[in-house]
Each structure stands twice: as C-alpha cells, then as structure tokens.
C-alpha positions as CSV (number, residue, x, y, z in Angstrom):
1,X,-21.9,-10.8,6.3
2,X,-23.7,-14.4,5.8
3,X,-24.7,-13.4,2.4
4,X,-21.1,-12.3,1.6
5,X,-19.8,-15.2,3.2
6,X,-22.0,-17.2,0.9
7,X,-21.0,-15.5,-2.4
8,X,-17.3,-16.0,-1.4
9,X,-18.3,-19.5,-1.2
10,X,-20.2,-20.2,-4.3
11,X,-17.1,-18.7,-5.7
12,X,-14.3,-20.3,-4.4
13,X,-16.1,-23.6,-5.2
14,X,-16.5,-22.2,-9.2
15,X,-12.8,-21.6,-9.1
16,X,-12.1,-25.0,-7.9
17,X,-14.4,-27.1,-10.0
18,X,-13.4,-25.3,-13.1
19,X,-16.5,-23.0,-13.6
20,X,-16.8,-19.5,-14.3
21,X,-18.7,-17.5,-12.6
22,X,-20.7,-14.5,-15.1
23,X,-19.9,-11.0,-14.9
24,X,-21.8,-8.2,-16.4
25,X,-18.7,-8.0,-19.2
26,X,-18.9,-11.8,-20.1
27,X,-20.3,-10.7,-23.5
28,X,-17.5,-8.3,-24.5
29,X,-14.4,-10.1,-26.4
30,X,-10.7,-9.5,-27.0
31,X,-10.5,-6.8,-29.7
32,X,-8.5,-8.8,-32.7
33,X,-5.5,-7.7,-34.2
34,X,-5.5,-5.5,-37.1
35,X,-5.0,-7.3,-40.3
36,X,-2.1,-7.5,-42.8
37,X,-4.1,-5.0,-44.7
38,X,-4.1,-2.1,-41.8
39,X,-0.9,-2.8,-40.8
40,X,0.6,-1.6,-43.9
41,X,-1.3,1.9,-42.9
42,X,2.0,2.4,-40.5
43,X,4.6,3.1,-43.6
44,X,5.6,6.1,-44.8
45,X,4.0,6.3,-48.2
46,X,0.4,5.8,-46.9
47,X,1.1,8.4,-44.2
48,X,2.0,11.0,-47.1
49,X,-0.8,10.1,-49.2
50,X,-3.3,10.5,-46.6
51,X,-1.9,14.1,-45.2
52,X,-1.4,15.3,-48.9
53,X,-5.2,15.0,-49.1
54,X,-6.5,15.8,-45.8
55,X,-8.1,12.5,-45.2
56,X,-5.7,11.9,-42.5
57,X,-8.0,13.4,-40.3
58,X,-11.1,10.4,-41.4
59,X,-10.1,7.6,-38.9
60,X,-9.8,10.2,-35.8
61,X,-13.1,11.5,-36.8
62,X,-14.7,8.1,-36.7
63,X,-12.5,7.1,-33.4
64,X,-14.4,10.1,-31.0
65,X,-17.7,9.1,-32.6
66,X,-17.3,5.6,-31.5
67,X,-15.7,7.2,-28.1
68,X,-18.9,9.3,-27.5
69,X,-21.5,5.6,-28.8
70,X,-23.2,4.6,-25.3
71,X,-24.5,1.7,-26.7
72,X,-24.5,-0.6,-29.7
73,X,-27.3,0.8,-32.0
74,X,-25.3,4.3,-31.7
75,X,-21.9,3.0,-32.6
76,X,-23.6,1.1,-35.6
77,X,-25.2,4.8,-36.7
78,X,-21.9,6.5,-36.0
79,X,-20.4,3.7,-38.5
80,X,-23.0,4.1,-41.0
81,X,-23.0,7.7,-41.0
82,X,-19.0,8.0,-41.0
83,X,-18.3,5.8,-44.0
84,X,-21.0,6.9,-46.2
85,X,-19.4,10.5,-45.3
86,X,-16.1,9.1,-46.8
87,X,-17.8,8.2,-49.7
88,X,-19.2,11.0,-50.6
89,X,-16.3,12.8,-50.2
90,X,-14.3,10.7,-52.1
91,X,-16.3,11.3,-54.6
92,X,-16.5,14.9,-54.0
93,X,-13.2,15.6,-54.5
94,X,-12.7,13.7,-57.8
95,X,-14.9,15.5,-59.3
96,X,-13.7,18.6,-57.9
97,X,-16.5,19.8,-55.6
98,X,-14.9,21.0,-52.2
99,X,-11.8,21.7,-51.0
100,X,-8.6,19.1,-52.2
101,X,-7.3,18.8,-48.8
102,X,-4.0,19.1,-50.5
103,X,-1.6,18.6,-53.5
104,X,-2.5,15.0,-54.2
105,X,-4.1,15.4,-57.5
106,X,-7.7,15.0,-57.5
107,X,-8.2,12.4,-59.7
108,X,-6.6,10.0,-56.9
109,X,-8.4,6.9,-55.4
110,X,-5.6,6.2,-53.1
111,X,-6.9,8.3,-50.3
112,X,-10.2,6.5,-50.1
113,X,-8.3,3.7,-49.5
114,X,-6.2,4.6,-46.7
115,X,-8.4,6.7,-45.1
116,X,-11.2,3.3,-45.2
117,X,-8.2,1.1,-43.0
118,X,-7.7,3.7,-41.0
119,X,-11.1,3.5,-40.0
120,X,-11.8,-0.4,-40.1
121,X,-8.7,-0.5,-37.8
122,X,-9.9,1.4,-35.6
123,X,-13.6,-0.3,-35.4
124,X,-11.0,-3.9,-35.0
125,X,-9.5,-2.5,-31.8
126,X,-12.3,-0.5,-30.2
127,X,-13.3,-1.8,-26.9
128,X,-16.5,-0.1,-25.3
129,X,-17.1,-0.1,-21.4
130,X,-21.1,-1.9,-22.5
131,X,-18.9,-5.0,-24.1
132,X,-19.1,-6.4,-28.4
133,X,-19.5,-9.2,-29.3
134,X,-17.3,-10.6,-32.3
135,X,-20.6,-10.7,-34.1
136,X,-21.3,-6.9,-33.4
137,X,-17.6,-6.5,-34.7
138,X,-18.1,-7.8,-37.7
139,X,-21.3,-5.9,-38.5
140,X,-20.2,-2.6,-37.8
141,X,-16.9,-4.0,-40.0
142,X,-19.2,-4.6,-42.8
143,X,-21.6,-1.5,-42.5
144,X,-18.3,0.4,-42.8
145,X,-17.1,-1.5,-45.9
146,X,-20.0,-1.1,-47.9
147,X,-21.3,2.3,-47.0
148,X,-17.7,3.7,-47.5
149,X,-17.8,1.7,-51.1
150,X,-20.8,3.3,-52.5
151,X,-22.6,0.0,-52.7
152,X,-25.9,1.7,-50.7
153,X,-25.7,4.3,-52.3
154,X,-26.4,3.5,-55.6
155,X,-28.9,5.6,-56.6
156,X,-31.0,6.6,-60.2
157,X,-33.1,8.6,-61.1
158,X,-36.9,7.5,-61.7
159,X,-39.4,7.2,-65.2
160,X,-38.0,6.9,-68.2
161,X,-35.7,8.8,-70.7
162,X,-32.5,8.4,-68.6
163,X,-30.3,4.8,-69.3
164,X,-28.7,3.7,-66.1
165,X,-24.9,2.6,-66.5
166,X,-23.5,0.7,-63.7
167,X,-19.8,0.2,-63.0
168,X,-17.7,-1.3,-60.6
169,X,-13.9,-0.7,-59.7
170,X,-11.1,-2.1,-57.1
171,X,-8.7,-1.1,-54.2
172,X,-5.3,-0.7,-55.0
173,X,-3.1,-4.2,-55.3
174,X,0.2,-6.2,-55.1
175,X,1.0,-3.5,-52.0
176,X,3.7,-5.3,-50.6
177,X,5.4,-5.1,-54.5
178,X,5.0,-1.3,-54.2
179,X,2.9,0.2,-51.3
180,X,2.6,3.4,-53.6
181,X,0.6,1.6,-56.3
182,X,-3.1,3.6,-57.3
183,X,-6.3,1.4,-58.8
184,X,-7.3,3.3,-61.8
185,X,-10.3,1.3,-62.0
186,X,-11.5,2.2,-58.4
187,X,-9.9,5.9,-59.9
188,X,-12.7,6.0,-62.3
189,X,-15.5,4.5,-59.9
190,X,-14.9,8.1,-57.6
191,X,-14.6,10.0,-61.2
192,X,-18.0,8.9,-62.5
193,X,-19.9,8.3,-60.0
194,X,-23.4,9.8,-60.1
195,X,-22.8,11.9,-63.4
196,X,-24.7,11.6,-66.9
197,X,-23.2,11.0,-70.5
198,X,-24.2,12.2,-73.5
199,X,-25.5,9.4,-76.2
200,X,-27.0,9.6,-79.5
201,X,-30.2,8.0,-77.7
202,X,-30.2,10.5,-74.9
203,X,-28.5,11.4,-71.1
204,X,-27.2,8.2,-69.7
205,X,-26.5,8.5,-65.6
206,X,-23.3,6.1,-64.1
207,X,-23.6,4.9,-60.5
208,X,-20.1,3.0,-59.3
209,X,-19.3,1.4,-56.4
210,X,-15.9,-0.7,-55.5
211,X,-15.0,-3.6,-54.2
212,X,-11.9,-4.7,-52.0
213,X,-9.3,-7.4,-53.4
214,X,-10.1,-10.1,-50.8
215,X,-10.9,-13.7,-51.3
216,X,-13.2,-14.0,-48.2
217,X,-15.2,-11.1,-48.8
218,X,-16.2,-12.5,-52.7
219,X,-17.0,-16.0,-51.0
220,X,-19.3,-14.5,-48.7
221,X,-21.0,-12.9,-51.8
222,X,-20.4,-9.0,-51.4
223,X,-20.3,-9.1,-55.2
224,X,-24.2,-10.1,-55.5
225,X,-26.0,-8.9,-52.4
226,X,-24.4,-5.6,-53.7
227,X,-25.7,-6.1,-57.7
228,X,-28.9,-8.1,-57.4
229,X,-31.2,-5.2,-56.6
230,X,-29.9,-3.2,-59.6
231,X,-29.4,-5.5,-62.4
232,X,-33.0,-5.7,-62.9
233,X,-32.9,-2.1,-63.6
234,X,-30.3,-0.8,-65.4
235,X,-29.6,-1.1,-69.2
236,X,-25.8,-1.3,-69.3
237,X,-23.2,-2.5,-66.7
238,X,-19.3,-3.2,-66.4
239,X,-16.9,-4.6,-64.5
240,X,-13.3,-3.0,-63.9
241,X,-9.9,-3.6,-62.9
242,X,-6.3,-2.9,-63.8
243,X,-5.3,-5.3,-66.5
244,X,-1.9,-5.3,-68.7
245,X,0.6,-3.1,-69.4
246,X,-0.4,-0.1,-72.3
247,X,-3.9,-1.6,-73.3
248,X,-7.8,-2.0,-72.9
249,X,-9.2,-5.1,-72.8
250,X,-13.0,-6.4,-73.4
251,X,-12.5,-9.9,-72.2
252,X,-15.0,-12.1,-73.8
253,X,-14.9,-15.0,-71.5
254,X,-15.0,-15.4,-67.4
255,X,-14.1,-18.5,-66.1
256,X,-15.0,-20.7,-62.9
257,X,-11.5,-20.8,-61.3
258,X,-9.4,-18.8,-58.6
259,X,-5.7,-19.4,-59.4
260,X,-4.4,-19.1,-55.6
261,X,-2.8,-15.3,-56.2
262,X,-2.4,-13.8,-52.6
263,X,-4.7,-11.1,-52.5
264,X,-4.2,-7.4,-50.0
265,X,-4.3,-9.7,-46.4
266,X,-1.7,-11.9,-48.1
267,X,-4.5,-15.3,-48.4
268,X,-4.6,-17.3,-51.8
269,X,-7.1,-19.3,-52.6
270,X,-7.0,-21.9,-55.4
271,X,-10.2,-23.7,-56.1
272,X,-14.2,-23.4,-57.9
273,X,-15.0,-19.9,-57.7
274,X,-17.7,-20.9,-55.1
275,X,-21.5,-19.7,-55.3
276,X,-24.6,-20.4,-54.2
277,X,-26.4,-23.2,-55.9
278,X,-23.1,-25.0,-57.3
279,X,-24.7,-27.9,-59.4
280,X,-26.0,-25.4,-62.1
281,X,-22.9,-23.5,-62.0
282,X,-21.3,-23.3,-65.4
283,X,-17.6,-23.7,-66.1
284,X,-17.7,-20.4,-68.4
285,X,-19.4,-17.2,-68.7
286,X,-19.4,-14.7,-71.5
287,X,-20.0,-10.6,-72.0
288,X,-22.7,-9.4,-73.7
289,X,-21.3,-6.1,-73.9
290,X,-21.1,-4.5,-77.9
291,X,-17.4,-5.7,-77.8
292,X,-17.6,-5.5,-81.6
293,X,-18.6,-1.8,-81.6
294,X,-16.6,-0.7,-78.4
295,X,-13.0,-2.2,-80.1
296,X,-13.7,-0.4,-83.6
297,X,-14.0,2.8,-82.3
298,X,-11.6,5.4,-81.4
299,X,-11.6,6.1,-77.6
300,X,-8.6,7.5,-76.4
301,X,-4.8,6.8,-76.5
302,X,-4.7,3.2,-75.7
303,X,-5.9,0.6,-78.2
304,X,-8.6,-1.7,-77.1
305,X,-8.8,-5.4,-77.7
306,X,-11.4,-7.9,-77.8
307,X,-9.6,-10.5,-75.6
308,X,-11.0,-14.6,-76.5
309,X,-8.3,-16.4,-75.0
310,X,-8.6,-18.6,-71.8
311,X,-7.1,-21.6,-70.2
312,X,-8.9,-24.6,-69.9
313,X,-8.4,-28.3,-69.1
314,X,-10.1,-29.8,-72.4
315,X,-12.9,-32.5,-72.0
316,X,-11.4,-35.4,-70.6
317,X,-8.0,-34.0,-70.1
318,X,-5.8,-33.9,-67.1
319,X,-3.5,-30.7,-68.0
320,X,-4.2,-26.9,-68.6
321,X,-3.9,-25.6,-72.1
322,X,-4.4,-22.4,-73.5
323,X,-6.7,-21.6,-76.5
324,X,-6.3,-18.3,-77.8
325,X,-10.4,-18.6,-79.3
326,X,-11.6,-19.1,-76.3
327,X,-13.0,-22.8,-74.7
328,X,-13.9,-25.5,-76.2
329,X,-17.4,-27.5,-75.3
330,X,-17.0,-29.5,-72.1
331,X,-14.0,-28.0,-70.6
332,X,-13.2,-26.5,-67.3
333,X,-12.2,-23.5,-66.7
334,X,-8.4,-22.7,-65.3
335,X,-8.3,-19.0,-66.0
336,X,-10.6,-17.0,-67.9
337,X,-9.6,-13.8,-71.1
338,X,-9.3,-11.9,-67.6
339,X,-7.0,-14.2,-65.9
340,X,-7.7,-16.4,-62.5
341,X,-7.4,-13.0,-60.0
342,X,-10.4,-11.4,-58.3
343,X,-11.1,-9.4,-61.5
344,X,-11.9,-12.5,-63.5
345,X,-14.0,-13.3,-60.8
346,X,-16.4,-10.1,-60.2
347,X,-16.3,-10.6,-64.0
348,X,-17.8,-14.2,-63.5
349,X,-20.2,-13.5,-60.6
350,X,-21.3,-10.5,-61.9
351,X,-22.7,-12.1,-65.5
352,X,-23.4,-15.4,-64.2
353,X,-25.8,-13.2,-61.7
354,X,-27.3,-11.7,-64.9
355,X,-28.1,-15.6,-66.6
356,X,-29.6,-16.3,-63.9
357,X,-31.4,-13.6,-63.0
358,X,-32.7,-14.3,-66.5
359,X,-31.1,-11.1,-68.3
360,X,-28.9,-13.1,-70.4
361,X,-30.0,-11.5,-73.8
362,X,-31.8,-8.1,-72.7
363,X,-28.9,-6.7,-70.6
364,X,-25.3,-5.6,-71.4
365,X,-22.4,-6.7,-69.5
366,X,-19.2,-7.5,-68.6
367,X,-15.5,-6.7,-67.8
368,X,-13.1,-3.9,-69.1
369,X,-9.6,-4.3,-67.8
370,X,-7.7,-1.0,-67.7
371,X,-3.6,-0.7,-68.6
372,X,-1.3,-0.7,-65.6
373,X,-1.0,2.9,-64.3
374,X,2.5,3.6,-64.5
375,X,4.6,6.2,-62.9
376,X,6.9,8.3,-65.1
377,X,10.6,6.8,-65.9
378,X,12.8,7.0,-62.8
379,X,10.4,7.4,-60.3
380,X,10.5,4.7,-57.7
381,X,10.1,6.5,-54.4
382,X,7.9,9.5,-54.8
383,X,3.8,8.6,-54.3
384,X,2.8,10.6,-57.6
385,X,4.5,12.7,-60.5
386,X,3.2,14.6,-63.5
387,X,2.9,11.1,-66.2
388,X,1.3,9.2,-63.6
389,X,-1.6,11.5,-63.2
390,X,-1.9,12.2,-67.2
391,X,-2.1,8.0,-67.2
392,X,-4.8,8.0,-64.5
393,X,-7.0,10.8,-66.2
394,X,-6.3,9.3,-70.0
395,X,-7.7,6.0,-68.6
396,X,-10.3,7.3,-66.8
397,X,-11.5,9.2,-70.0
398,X,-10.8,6.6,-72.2
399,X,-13.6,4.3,-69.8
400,X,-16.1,6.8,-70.1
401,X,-15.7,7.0,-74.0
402,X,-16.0,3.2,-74.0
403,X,-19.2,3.6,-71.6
404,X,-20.8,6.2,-74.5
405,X,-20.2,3.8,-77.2
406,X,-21.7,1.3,-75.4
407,X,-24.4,2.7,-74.5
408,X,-25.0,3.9,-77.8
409,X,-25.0,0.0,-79.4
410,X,-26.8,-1.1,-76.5
C-alpha cells in the first residue's frame, strides 16, 4: 500500500506540474489520415475497376497480414512481401499469365493503381497493440511503394550477348478531371516488363518500373536512388509519360523548372527542380536517344515528332519566351520540349543522373511522351470500351517498336 500510495503521488504531482508520466505505449502515434490520393479509392469508378479485375481483394490481403505482424520486423516482411506480390501480378496479367480476375481488359494499369492505395491506406491507418512510430510508418509506406513499383525488382540477365533496355512509366493523372483516366505509359511499364525484343544486333531484355505523380516523392529523390545502380549497366533507357493528344513525342530538351501543376494529393510546386549538389546543376538537359532514327521510321499508327521547343527566360531577361529550336546559351529554363509537369522532370533527373554519372556520350537516353489515351466518342461514364483498349495496345506497341529501333541505332 505505501508503494501504491507513493506512485499515486509521484503521479498526481506529474499531473500538476505539467509532466507526463511514460507508459509502455508512449512510442506508438496517432495513425494519420489517408491522403487526398486514397480518399478518392471511395468513388464508384475505382470500386468497379478494382472488382472487374479481382484486385479488390489486394488491400484485405495485406490488412490480415499486418493483423497477424507481432512485431515491427514482421510487419515490414509482410509489406515487402505483399507489394512485390502486386507487382508481379500486375505484370502477370498484362502479359496474360494467370487468371484476369475479370473483364477489365488485360492490357490495364489501372488496377495496379487502386489496388497499391488500397494497400498504402491501410498501412496509414494501421495501429498495432506493440505501438509505430511515424518513422516506422513511413518506412513500411515506402517499402510498399517501391516493391509494388518494380523498382527492386529490376532484374537482367548476366555476361554478354543480351542489351538491357530500361523504361520507366507513371500512375494515372488529372483524377479529380476524370477519376476513370488510365496511364498508358505505366500501361506499357506492366506490358514489357521483363520480356526480350528482337534487334538486328541480337535479343534485347526491358526491365520497367513506375513512378507516382507526386512532387514530394521526386524531391526526396525516388527517381535516382531507383536508377543509379542500373545506369551503369544498361545500353539503352527511356523515360515515359502521357503527352499530347494523337502523337509521339521525342523531346530533345529537359528543363530545370516545375511549373506549380497540382499533382494526384492536389500539392503544386513551382520552383528549381531541386537535386543534390545544386551549384553544378545545369539549367538544361538533352536526350541522347537516336531521335533522328526513331522519328524516320515507321512505328505504328501515330506519327512521332522530334520535339526542340522549350521556354526559357533568355540571358538577362525578366520574362518567359518560347523558342521553338530549343534554348539559347545562358538561359533558364521555364518549361522544357516536355513541358514543366513531373514527366519533364523524371526526364531531367533521369539524364542529368547519366552526365553526371559520366555516361553522357556512351549511354542512350531520354523521354518519349505517349498520345492521350482516349475513350471512344460518347463515352463519359463507363471505365473502359472497345476504342479505348485498341488506343492503349496501339500505344503500347507503337513504344516497343520505338524501343527496337532504338536499340538497333544505339
């Protein structure tokens, strides 16, 4: 009873002077709120999307394994394991291996998508009895994101014989414009992933992986901690997004700019594209791929441009102005051929990584911007229809093609 009387004292007197006193869950925090991105999950079209495919049944899956984790190392396996399991069967069903889950056409990245929120929503609000911390969060949030992205598993084969092609797509975009909307760059990421093209120099094997349209995840440099172990090692890569309406673009110039566009958690951001090292950071940087080669030759049903316009604000100027032949010396940048959106920035990051890895003239690269996948005439309520798929699969060819002819000149 003394000692009891004492701890009621010691106590009382924290209350009182404004202390706390420590509990065994002092280290466990509020879960946070799921983010403008997951709460879109909740309308009707990414419902239907996710039970026409079966990957409805992803986030549940990942929800009991975090349910059975007894501790911190297990949930961060369970994570791991789950979202390199959506990966793969992403991928899977692209290229036809397994079941479909449903009548959403194959070729569809849209699933991956959902079925990804669905599962970092549910990592957001999980609260285990042995406490997280919001740095534990925000690990097992970004184990999910890249092991459900493909960017560990990138994976080529070894010795020689075999080019190694890498390309990169997006998430779907402009959501709250119409939540229905498909990336067919992140479309042809699941399509190509891990398969070989035939060249006139020999097999050439594609590894993808995608990345999310969010400002904060491209300033904390997902872009290179996913690409510098690889671009040592591969012989070709590409950049690709969703560009303009009815046409392929090989944009020759990336500029050092983000033009404030809100991005899929509603954030814009209009500054430097920030990097590490920003003194030697150049205003512009340009493709090496054979943009010459890839525009002259026939690759599918949409034409293909070699895009040199940017916007820049000239050497000792004050206002933006357009130059259709791309920038002149001194400049800076306000929007590169790609525009001032994420996908001029992978673009950017992506081949000033290469210059400064020192790859400059031995390796390849750049950004292809896709057409806008379009739904057929009328349709502005149903998720998919018979011209939309045909657009998604012309565009995903047409990018292969346009990887074999680079290759080829490479």
């Amino acid at each position: 009873m003394n000692s009891l009387r004492v701890r009621l004292g010691v106590l009382g007197l924290a209350l009182l002077t404004g202390f706390t006193v420590p509990t065994a869950a002092s280290a466990a925090e509020a879960a946070p709120s799921p983010t403008v991105e997951e709460q879109r999950l909740d309308r009707a079209a990414p419902r239907e999307i996710l039970r026409r495919s079966g990957f409805g049944t992803v986030a549940p899956r990942l929800a009991r394994a975090l349910g059975e984790a007894r501790s911190y190392a297990q949930a961060r396996r369970a994570v791991a394991h789950e979202g390199a399991r959506l990966w793969r069967r992403a991928v899977d069903r692209a290229q036809g291996r397994g079941p479909s889950g449903g009548d959403l056409s194959r070729d569809d990245d849209r699933p991956l998508y959902w079925a990804r929120l669905g599962m970092t929503r549910e990592v957001r609000a999980w609260e285990p009895d042995f406490g997280l911390t919001d740095g534990q969060r925000a690990t097992l949030l970004d184990e999910l994101e890249r092991t459900s992205r493909g960017q560990t598993a990138l994976d080529y084969p070894h010795g020689k014989g075999v080019k190694r092609i890498l390309v990169t797509g997006f998430d779907p975009f402009t959501l709250d414009r119409d939540i229905r909307i498909s990336n067919p760059s992140g479309a042809t990421a699941l399509a190509l992933d891990g398969t070989v093209i035939e060249t006139a120099d020999g097999p050439a094997r594609i590894e993808t992986a995608v990345f999310p349209v969010r400002w904060r995840d491209f300033t904390e440099g997902t872009v290179e901690r996913t690409l510098r172990p690889y671009l040592p090692k591969v012989d070709l890569f590409t950049t690709v997004s969703q560009g303009r309406v009815g046409r392929f673009d090989v944009e020759r110039t990336n500029g050092a700019w983000r033009g404030g566009f809100a991005d899929n958690d509603n954030i814009g951001r209009t500054e430097t594209v920030p990097v590490t090292d920003p003194a030697s950071q150049p205003q512009w940087t340009t493709t090496t791929l054979p943009y010459r080669a890839i525009v002259a030759a026939d690759t599918g049903r949409f034409p293909v441009y070699d895009n040199t316009g940017v916007t820049e604000i000239p050497a000792g100027g004050t206002e933006p102005v357009v130059r259709p032949e791309g920038p002149t010396p001194g400049s800076t940048a306000r929007a590169g051929g790609g525009g001032d959106y994420l996908s001029n920035e992978i673009a950017y990051r992506a081949t000033l990584l290469r210059d400064r890895l020192g790859l400059h003239d031995v390796l390849p690269g750049g950004h292809v911007h896709t057409p806008v996948l379009q739904f057929g005439a009328g349709n502005t309520t149903e998720v998919t229809d018979p011209e939309f798929v045909r657009n998604r699969l012309d565009i995903i060819t047409q990018v292969r093609t346009i990887l074999r002819v680079a290759a080829e000149e490479s």
